[in-house]
VEXNUVO-344377 format. One line per field, with one value per residue: z, x, y of N, C-alpha, C, O, CB in turn; residue in one letter. Coordinates in steps of 0.001 Angstrom, whole numbers, plus 500000, padded with zeros to 6 digits. Each point is the difference from the previous one (the first is absolute). Glycine has a CB too. Example, Ala and Ser with C-alpha at 12.3 -4.5 7.8 and 13.67 -1.06 7.14 Angstrom:
% VEXNUVO-344377
n_up: [507800 / 498034]
n_east: [513190 / 501542]
n_north: [494310 / 502223]
ca_up: [500000 / 500060]
ca_east: [499110 / 500820]
ca_north: [501190 / 501190]
c_up: [500000 / 500730]
c_east: [500900 / 499230]
c_north: [501200 / 501090]
o_up: [500665 / 500169]
o_east: [501036 / 500509]
o_north: [499981 / 501108]
cb_up: [500581 / 497686]
cb_east: [497072 / 500675]
cb_north: [498846 / 498264]
code: [A / S]
% end
This chain:
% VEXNUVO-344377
n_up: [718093 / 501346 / 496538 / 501425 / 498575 / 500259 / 500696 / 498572 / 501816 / 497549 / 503214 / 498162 / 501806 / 500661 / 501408 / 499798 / 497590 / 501120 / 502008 / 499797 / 501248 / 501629 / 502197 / 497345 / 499130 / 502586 / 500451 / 497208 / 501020 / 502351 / 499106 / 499609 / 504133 / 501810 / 497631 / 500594 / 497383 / 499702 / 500912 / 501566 / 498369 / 500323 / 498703 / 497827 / 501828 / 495986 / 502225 / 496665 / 501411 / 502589 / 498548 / 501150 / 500764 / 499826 / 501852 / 496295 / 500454 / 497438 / 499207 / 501065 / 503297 / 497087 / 498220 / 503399 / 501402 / 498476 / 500889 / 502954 / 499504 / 501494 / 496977 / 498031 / 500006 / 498705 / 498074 / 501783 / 497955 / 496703 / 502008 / 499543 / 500619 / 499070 / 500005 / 501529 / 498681 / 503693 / 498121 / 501755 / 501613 / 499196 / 503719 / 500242 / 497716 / 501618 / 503045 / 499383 / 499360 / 503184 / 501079 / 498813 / 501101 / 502292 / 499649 / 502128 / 502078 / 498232 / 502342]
n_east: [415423 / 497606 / 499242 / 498108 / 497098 / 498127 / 498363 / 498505 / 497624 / 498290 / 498600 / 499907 / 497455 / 497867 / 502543 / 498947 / 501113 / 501964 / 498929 / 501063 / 503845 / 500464 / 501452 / 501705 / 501335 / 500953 / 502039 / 502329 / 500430 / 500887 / 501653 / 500989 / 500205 / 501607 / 502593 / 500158 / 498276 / 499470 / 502024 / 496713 / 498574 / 497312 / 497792 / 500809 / 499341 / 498517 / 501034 / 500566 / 503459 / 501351 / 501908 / 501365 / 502548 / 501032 / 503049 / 499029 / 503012 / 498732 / 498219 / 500081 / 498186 / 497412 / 498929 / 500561 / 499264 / 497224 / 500374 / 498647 / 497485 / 497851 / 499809 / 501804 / 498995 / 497602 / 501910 / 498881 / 502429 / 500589 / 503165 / 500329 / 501989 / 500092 / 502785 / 498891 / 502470 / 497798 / 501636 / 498191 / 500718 / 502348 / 500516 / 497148 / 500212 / 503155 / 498541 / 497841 / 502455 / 497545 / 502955 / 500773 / 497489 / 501616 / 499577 / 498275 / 500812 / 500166 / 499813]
n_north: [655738 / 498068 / 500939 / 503489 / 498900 / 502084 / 497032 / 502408 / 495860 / 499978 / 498899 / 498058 / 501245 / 502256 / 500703 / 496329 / 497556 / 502301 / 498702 / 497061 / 500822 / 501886 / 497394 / 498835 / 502303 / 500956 / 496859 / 500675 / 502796 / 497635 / 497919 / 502686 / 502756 / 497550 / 500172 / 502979 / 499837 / 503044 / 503321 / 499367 / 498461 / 501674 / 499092 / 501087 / 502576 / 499997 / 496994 / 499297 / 499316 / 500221 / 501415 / 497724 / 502855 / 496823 / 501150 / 497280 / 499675 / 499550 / 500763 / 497054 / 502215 / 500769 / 497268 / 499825 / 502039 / 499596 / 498013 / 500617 / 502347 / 497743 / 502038 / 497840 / 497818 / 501879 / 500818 / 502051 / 501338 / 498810 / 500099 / 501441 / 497878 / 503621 / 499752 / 503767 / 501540 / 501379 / 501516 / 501609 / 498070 / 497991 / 500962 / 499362 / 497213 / 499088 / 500118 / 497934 / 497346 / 499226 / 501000 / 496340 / 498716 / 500903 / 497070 / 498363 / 502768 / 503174 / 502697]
ca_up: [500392 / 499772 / 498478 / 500272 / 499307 / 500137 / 499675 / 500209 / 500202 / 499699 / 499934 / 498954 / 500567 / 500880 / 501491 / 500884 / 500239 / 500486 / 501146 / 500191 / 500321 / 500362 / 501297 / 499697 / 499141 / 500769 / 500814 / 499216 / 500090 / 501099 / 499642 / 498770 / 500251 / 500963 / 499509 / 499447 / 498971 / 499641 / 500394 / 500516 / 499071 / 500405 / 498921 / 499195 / 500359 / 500289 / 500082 / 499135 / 499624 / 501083 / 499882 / 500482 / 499286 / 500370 / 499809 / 499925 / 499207 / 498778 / 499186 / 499794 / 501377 / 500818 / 499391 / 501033 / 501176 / 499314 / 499721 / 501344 / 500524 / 500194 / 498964 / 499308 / 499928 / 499330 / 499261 / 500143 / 499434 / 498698 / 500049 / 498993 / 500914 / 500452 / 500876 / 500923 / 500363 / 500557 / 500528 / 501630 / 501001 / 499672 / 501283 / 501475 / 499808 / 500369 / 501079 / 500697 / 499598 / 501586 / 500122 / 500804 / 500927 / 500714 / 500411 / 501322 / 500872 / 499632 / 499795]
ca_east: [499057 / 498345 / 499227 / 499006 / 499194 / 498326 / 499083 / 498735 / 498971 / 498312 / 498813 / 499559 / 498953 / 499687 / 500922 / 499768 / 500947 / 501517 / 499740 / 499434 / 501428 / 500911 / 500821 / 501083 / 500778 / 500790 / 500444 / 500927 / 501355 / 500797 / 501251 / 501534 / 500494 / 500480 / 501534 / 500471 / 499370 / 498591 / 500283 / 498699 / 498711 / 499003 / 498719 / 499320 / 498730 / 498775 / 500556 / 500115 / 501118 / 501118 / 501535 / 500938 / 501148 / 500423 / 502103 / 500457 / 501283 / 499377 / 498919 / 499137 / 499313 / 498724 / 498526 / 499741 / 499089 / 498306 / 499298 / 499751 / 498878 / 498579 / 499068 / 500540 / 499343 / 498288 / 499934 / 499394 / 500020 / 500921 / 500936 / 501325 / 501459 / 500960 / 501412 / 500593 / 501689 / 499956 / 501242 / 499809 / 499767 / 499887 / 500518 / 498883 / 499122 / 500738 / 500096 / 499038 / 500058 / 500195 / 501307 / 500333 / 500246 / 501535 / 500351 / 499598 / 500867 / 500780 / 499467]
ca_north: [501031 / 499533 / 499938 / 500120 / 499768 / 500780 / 498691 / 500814 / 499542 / 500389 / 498907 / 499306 / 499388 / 501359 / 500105 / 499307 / 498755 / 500320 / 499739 / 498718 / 499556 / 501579 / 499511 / 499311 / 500847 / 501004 / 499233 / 499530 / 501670 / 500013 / 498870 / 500124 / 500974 / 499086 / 499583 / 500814 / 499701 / 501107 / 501375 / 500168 / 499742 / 501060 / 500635 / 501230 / 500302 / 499362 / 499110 / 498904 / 499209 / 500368 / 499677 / 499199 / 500051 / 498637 / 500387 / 499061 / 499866 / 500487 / 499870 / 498311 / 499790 / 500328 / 498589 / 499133 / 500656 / 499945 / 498666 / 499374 / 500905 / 499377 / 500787 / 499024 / 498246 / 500332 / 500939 / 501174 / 501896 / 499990 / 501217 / 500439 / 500400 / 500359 / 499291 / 501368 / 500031 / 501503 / 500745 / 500715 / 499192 / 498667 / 499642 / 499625 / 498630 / 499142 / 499663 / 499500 / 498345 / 499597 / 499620 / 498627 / 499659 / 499226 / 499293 / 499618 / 500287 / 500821 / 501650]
c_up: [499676 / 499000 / 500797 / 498924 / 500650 / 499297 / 499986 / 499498 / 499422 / 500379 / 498806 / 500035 / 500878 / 501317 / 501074 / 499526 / 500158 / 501344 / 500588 / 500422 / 500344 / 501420 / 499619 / 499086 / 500714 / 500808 / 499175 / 499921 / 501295 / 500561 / 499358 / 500638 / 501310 / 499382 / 499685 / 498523 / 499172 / 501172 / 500647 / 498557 / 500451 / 499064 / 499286 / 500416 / 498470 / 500176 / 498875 / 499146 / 500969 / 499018 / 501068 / 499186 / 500882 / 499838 / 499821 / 499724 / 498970 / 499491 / 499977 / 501647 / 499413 / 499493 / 501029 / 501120 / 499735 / 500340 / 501350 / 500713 / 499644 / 499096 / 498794 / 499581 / 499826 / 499434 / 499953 / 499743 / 498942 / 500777 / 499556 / 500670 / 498960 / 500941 / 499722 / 500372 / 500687 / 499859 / 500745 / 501004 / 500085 / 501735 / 501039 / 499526 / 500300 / 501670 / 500477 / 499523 / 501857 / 500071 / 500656 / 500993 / 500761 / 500601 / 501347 / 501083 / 499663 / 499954 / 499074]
c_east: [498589 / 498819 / 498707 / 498602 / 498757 / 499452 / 499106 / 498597 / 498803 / 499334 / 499461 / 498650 / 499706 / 501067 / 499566 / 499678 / 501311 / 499974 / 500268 / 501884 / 501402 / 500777 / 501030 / 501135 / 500793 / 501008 / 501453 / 501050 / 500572 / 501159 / 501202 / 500190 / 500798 / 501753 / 500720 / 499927 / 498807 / 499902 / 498301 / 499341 / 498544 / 499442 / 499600 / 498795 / 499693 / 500405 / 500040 / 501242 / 500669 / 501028 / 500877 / 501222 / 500765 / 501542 / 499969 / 501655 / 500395 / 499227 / 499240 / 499580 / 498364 / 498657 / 499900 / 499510 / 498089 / 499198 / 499387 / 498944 / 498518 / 498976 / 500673 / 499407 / 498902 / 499861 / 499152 / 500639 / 501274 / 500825 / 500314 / 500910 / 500553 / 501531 / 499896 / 501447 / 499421 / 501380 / 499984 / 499655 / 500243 / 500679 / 498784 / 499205 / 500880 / 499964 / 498882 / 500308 / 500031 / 501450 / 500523 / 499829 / 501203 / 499659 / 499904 / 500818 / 500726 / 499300 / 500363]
c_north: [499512 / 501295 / 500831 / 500114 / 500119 / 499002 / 500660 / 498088 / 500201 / 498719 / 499639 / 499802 / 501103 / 499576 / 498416 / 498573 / 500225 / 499256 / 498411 / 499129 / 500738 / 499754 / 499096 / 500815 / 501142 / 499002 / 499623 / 501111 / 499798 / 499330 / 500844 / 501434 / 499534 / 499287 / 500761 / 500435 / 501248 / 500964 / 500435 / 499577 / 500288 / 500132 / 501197 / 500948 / 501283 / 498384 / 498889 / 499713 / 500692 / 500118 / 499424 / 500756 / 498878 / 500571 / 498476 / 500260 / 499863 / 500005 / 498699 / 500040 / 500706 / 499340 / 498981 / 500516 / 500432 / 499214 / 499288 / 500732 / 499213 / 501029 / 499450 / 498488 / 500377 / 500464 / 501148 / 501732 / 498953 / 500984 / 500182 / 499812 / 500818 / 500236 / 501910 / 500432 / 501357 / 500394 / 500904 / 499338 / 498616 / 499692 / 499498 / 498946 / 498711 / 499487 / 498796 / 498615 / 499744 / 499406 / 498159 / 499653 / 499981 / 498963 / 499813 / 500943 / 501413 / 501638 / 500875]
o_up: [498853 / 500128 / 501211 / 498868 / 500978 / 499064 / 501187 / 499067 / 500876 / 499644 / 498987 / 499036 / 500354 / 500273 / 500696 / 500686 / 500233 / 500299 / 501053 / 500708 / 499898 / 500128 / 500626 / 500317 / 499724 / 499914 / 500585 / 500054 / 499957 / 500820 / 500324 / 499211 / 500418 / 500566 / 499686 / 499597 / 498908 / 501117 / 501184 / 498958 / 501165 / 498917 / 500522 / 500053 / 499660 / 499253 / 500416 / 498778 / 500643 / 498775 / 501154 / 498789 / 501180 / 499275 / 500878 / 499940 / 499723 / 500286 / 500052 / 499944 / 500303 / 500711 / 500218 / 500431 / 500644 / 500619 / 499895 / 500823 / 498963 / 499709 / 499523 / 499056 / 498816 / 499788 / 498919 / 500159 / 499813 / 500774 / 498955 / 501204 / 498807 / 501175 / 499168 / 500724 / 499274 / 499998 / 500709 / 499585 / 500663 / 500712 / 500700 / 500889 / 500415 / 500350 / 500677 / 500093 / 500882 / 499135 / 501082 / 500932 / 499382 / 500429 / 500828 / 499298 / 500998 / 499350 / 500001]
o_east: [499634 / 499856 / 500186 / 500200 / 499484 / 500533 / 499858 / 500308 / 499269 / 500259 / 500121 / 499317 / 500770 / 500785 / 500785 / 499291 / 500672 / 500346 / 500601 / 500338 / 501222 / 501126 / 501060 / 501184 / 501134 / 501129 / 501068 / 501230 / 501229 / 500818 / 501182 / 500834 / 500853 / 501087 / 501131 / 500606 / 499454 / 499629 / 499917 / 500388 / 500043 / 500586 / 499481 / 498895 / 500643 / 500928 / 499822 / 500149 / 499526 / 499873 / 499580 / 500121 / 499873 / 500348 / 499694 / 500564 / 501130 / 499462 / 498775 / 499233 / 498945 / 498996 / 498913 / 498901 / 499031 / 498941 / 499137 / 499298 / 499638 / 498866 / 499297 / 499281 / 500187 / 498802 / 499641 / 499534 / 500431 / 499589 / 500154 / 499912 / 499932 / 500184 / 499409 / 500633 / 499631 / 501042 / 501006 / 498943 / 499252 / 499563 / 499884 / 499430 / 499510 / 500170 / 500253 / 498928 / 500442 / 500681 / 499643 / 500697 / 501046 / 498847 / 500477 / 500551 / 500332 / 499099 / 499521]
o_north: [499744 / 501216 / 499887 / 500440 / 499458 / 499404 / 500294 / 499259 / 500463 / 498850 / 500688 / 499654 / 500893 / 499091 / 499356 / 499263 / 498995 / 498857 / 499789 / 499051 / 499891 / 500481 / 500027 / 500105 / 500392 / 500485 / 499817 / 499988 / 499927 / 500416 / 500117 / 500444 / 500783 / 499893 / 499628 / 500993 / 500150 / 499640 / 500326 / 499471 / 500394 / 499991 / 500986 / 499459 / 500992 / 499691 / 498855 / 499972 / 500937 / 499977 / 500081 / 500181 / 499672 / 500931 / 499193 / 501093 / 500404 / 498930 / 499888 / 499039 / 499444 / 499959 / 499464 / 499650 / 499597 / 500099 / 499129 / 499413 / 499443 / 499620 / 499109 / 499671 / 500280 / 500186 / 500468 / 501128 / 498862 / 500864 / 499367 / 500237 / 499703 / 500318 / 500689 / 499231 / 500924 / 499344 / 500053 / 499525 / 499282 / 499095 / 498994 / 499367 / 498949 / 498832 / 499003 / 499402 / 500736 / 499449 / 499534 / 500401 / 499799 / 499976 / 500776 / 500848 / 500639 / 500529 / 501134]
cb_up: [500753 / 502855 / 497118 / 502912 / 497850 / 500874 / 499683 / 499751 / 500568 / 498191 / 502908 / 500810 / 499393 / 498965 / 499320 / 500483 / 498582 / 498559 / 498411 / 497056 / 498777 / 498735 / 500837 / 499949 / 498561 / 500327 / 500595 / 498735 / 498815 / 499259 / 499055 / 497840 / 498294 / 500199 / 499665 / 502209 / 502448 / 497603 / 496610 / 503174 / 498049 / 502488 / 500711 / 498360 / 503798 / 499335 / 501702 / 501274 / 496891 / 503498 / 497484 / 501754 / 497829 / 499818 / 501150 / 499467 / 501485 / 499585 / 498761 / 497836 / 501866 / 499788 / 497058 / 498756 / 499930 / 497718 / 498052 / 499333 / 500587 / 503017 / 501756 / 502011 / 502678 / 501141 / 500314 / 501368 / 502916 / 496756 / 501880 / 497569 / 502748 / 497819 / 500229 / 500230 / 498526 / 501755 / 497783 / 499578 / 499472 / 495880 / 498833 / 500166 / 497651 / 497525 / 499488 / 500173 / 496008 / 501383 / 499264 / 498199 / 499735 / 500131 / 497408 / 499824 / 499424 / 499432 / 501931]
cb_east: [502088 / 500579 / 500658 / 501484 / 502012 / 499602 / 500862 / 501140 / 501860 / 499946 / 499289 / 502649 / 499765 / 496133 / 498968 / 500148 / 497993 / 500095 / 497866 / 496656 / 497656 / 496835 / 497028 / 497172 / 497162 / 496847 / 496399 / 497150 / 497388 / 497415 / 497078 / 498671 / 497387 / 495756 / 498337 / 500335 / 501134 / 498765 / 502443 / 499902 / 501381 / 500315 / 499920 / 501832 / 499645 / 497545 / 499796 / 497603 / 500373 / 499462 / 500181 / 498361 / 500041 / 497510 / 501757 / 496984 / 498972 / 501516 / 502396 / 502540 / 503681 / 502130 / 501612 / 502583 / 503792 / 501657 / 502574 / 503021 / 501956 / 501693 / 500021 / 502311 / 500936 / 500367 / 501158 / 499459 / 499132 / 498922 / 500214 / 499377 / 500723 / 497869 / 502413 / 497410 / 502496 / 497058 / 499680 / 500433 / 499472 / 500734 / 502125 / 500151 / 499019 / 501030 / 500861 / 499349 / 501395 / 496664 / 500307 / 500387 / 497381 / 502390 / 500380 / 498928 / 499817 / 502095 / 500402]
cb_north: [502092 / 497331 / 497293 / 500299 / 499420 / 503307 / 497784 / 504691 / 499455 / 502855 / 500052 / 499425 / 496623 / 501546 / 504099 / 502772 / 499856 / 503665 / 502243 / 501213 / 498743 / 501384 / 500128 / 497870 / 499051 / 501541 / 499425 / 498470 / 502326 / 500141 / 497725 / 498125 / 500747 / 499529 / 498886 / 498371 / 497347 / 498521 / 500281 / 502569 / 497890 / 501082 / 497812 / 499048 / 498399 / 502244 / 501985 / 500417 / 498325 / 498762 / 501639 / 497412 / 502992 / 497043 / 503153 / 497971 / 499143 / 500974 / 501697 / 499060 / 500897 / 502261 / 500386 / 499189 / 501561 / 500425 / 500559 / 499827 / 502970 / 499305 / 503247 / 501734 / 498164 / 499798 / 497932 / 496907 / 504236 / 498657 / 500793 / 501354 / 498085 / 499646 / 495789 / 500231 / 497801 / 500459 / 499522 / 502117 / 502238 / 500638 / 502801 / 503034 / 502205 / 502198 / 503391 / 502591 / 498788 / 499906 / 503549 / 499626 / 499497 / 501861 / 499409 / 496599 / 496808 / 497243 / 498785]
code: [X / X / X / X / X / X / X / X / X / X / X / X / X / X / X / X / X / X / X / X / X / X / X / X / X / X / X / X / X / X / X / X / X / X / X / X / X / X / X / X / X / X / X / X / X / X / X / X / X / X / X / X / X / X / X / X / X / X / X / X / X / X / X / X / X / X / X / X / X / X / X / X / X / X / X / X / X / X / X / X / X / X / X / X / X / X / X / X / X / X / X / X / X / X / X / X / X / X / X / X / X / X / X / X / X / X / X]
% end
């Protein structure tokens, strides 16, 4: 059963050196919600930090996933993790994992 984990984000730096990396970083969320790796994620409003909830398989995946974020690599924020066991709704967050590719030719 896949693991889940609240990442909450604080800037470190005003918004507009954020700004300066925020297309890459977003480009990196869009990879790992693509692997199935990360449920959503999004900005705090007032805007100084976001969250990422991430479906791993355990706890040792998610320093690595971090480690590769382009706000991360420049170190431009600090997090918290929170590993997460839902239990109302755990079904409908379960759904949204993307479903297996299929296979060339196969309906």
């Amino acid at each position: 059963m896949a693991l889940y984990a609240f990442v909450a984000l604080k800037y470190l730096y005003p918004l507009e050196r954020m700004q300066q990396t925020v297309e890459r970083h977003r480009a990196y969320l869009r990879e790992l919600h693509a692997q199935g790796k990360m449920v959503c994620s999004g900005p705090f409003v007032p805007r100084e930090g976001g969250a990422m909830l991430l479906r791993v398989e355990a706890p040792s995946e998610i320093e690595p996933i971090l480690a590769k974020d382009p706000y991360h690599l420049e170190k431009l924020v600090a997090d918290t993790i929170y590993i997460w066991d839902p239990n109302v709704g755990r079904e409908g967050l379960d759904s949204l994992a993307p479903k297996p590719a299929s296979a060339p030719g196969a309906r």
